[in-house]
Every structure is written in C-alpha cells, then in structure tokens.
C-alpha positions as CSV (number, residue, x, y, z in Angstrom):
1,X,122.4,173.1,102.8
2,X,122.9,169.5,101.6
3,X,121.5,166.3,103.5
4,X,123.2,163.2,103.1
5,X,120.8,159.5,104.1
6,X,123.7,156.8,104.4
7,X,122.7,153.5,104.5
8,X,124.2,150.2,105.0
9,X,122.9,147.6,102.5
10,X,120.5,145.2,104.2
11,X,120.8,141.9,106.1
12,X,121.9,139.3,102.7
13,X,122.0,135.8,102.6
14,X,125.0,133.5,103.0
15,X,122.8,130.3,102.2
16,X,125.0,129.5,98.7
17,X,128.6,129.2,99.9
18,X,129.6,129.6,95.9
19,X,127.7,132.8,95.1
20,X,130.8,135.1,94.7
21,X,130.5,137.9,97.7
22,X,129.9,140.7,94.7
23,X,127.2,138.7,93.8
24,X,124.9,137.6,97.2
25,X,121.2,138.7,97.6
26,X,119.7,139.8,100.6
27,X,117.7,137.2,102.4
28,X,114.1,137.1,103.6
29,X,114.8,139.5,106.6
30,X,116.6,142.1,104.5
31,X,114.1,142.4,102.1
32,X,112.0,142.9,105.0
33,X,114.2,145.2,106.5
34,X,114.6,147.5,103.6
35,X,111.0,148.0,103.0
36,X,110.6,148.9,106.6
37,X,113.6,151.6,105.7
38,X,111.6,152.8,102.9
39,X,108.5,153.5,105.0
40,X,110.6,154.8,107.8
41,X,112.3,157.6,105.4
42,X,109.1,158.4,103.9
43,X,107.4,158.6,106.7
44,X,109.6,161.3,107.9
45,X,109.9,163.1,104.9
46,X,113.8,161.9,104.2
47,X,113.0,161.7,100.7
48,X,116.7,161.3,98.4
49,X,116.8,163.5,94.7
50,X,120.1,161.3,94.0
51,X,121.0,157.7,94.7
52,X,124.5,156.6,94.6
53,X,124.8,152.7,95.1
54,X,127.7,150.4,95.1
55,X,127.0,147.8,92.1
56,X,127.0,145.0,94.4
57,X,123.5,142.7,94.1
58,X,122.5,143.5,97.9
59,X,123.1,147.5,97.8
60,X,121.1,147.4,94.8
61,X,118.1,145.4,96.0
62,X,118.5,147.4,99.5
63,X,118.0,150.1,96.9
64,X,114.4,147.8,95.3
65,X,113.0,147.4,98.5
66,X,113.1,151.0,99.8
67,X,112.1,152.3,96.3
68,X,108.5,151.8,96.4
69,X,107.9,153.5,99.3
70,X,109.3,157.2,98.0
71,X,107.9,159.2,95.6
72,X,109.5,160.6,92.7
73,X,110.4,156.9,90.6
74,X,114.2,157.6,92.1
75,X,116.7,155.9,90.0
76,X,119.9,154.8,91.3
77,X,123.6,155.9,90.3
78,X,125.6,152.7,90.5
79,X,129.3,153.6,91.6
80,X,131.2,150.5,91.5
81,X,133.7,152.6,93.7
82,X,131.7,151.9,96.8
83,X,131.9,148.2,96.6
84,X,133.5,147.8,99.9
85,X,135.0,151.5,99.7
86,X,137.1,153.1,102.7
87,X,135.9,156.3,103.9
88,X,138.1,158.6,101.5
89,X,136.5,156.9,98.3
90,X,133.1,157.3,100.1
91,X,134.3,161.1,100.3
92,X,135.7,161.2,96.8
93,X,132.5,160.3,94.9
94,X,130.1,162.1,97.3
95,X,132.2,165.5,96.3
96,X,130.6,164.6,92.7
97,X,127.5,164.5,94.0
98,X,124.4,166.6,92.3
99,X,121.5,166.1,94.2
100,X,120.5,168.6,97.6
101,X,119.2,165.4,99.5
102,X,121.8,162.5,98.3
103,X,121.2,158.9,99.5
104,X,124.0,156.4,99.8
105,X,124.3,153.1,99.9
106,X,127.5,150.6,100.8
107,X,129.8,148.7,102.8
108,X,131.0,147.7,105.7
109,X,133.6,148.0,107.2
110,X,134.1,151.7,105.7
111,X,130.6,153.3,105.8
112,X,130.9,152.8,109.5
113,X,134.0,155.0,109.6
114,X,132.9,157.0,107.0
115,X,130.1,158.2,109.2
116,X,131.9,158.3,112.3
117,X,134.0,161.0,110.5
118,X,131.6,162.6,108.4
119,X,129.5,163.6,111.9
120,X,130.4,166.3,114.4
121,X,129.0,164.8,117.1
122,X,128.0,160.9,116.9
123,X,124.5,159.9,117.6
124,X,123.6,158.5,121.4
125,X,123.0,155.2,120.1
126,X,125.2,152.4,121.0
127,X,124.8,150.8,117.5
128,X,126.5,154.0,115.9
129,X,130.0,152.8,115.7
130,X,129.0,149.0,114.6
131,X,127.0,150.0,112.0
132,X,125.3,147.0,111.3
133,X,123.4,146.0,108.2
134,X,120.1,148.8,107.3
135,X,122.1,151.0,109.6
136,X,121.1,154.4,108.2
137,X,122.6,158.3,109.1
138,X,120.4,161.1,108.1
139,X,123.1,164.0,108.2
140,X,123.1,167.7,107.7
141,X,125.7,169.9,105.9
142,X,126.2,173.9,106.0
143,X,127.7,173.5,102.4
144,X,126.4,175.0,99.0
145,X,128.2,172.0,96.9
146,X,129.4,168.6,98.0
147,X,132.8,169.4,96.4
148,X,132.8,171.8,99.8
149,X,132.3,168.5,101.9
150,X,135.0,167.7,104.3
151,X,135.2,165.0,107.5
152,X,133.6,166.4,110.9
153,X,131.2,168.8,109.1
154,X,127.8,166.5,109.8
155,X,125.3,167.6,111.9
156,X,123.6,164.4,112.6
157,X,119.0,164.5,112.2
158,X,118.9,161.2,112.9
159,X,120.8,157.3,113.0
160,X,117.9,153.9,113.0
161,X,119.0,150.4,112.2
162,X,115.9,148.1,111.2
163,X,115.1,146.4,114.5
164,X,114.3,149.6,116.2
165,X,111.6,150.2,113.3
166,X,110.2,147.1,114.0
167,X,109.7,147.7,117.7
C-alpha cells in the first residue's frame, strides 16, 4: 500500500507586481494556512517519509510552514518538474517515488486534474475540482511501487482546503 498527501502550495502574495511568478512568497494568510495544514496532517496521523516539492519559492515555504508540525525533521525533494506541471509529469516523477507515505506539493492548474484522475471516486466536497490554494488529497493506493501507479487507482481518505480547518 502507498498513500499519497497532495497539496496545493498555499495562498502567496501578488503585493510586488516585478517579483517574477517563479519567485513570489506566500503572504500573511498562507503562512497561516500552511501551519494550520501542518497541525491538521499531524493531527491525524498523515505523517509524509518523502517530500517532493516544485522549486518554486511558495511550494517550498508551503513546505516551512507545515514542517514544524511533523515529526521526523522531513526534508524536501525539490523537482523543478512540478513547477506548474500537467498531470502526466505529476505522474512521471511520482512513479520515481521511494517513500510509502509520499507528500506532494505543486501547481495549479494541473494538480487539480492530476487528482481528479488519480482518484476513483472524487471526494463530496464541492471545492474538489477547483482545487484552490492549501487544497490537500490524502489518497490510498493498492500498489507495492509507485512505478505500478496509474490514473483512476486512488481511493480517496480524505480532501480539506484551509478554511474548513479554521472553522
């Protein structure tokens, strides 16, 4: 059995119209948002043994605020494939994944179609297909490697976005 946690980088700032889009940090509620993720998975025992991150600035600090709240001192894998991937690339490097519980974190607009596809069945929450920003899929696979991983294996455990923490 693998588990996969796929998260959508948190909430980042637009204040500096310059900062090149690679290159934007979160803002005050993404921090917020992925500490909040951090507790959540912990909290529920969705604890990652890899971490494969696109290398863009607000994956990787999505990454710094949910850190602190696992155990282990998790490092991250930075895949500059998954800045802004599609869902095949998504597929591609998760195949050369090592870890039993792997989390990953990316882009829109393909880690919303990647986990529409990955998933047998699609959560019954209506923020699912939108994926918006700390959007976060806790999926189940009957695989032995992830280089068995194909689209519409998933058994979904469980789908949040950051808001419904906070409520």
């Amino acid at each position: 059995m693998k588990r996969l946690i796929l998260t959508r980088h948190a909430k980042s700032s637009w204040d500096d119209p310059l900062t090149p889009d690679h290159d934007r940090p979160l803002n005050e509620r993404g921090k917020a948002a992925a500490a909040d993720l951090g507790q959540w998975l912990a909290s529920r025992g969705y604890v990652p043994d890899q971490v494969l991150c696109s290398d863009a600035e607000r994956t990787r600090k999505t990454f710094a605020g949910i850190a602190p709240a696992l155990p282990g001192g998790l490092t991250m894998d930075l895949k500059p494939a998954l800045y802004h991937a599609g869902p095949d690339v998504m597929l591609a490097v998760l195949r050369h994944a090592v870890g039993d519980v792997v989390m990953m974190i990316g882009h829109n607009p393909g880690i919303a179609e990647f986990a529409a596809r990955l998933v047998a069945k699609a959560p019954q929450n209506a923020e699912f297909m939108r994926y918006p920003t700390g959007a976060t899929l806790v999926v189940d696979f009957s695989i032995d490697s992830w280089a068995e991983l194909e689209f519409g294996m998933g058994t979904v455990d469980d789908f949040i976005v950051p808001r419904e923490i906070a409520a």
